[in-house]
C-alpha positions as CSV (number, residue, x, y, z in Angstrom):
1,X,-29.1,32.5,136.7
2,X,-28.6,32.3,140.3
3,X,-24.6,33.2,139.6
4,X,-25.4,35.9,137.6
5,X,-27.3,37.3,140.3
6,X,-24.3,37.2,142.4
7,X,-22.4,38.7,140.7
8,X,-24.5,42.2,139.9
9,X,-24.6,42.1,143.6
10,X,-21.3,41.9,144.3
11,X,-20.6,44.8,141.8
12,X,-23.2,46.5,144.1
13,X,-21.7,46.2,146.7
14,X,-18.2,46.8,145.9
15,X,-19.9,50.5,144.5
16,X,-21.6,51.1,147.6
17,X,-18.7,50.4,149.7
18,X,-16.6,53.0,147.1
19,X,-19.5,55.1,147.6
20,X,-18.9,54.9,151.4
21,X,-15.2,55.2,151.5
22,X,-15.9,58.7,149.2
23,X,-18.0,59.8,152.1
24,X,-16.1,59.0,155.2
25,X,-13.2,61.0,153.4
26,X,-15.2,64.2,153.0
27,X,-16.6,63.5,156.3
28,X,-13.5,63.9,157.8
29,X,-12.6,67.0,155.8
30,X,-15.4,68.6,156.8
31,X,-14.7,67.8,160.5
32,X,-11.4,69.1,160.2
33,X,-12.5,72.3,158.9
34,X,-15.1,72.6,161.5
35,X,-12.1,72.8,163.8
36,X,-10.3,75.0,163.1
37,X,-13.2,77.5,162.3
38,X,-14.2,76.8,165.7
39,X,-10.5,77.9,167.1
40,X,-10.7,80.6,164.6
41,X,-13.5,82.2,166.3
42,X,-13.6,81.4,170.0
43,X,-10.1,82.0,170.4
44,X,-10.5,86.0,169.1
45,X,-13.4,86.3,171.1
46,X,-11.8,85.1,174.3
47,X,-8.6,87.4,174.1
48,X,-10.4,90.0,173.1
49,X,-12.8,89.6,176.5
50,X,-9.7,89.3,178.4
51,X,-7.1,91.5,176.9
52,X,-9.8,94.1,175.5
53,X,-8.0,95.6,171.6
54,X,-4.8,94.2,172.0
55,X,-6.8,91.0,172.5
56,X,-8.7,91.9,169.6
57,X,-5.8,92.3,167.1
58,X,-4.1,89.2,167.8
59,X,-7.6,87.5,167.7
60,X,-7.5,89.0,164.0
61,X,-4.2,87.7,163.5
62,X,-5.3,84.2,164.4
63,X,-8.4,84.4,162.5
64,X,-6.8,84.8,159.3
65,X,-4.0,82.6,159.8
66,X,-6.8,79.8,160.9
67,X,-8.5,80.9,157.1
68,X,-5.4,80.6,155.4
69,X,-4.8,77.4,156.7
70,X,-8.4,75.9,155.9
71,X,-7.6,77.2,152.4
72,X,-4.2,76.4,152.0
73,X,-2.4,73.4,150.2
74,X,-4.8,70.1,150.5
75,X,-3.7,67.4,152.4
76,X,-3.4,63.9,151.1
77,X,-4.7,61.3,153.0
């Protein structure tokens, strides 16, 4: 009795640690694409305060390549 109890727990726990693993992987997906979204904004906004439309264009430019690089080919980790 008392080994059987062991083990379900262990089979717990080895599911809440896969469980955990899953999240700390999106986690860090997510963090990634919080990045560059947060280049992929600031950084038009700032040339386009100090360069005026030229500033703007390129801050276009970078935009989209910062979008085409969050959805681009995944990474494997």
């Amino acid at each position: 009795m008392n080994e059987e109890k062991r083990k379900r727990l262990i089979e717990l726990g080895e599911k809440m640690q896969d469980a955990g693993d899953s999240m700390q992987k999106t986690g860090d997906k997510m963090s990634r694409v919080g990045g560059k979204l947060t280049i992929g904004i600031t950084v038009p906004i700032l040339l386009t305060l100090f360069l005026g439309i030229p500033g703007l264009i390129i801050g276009i430019i970078v935009f989209i390549g910062t979008l085409g690089s969050i959805a681009g080919p995944k990474q494997e980790d």
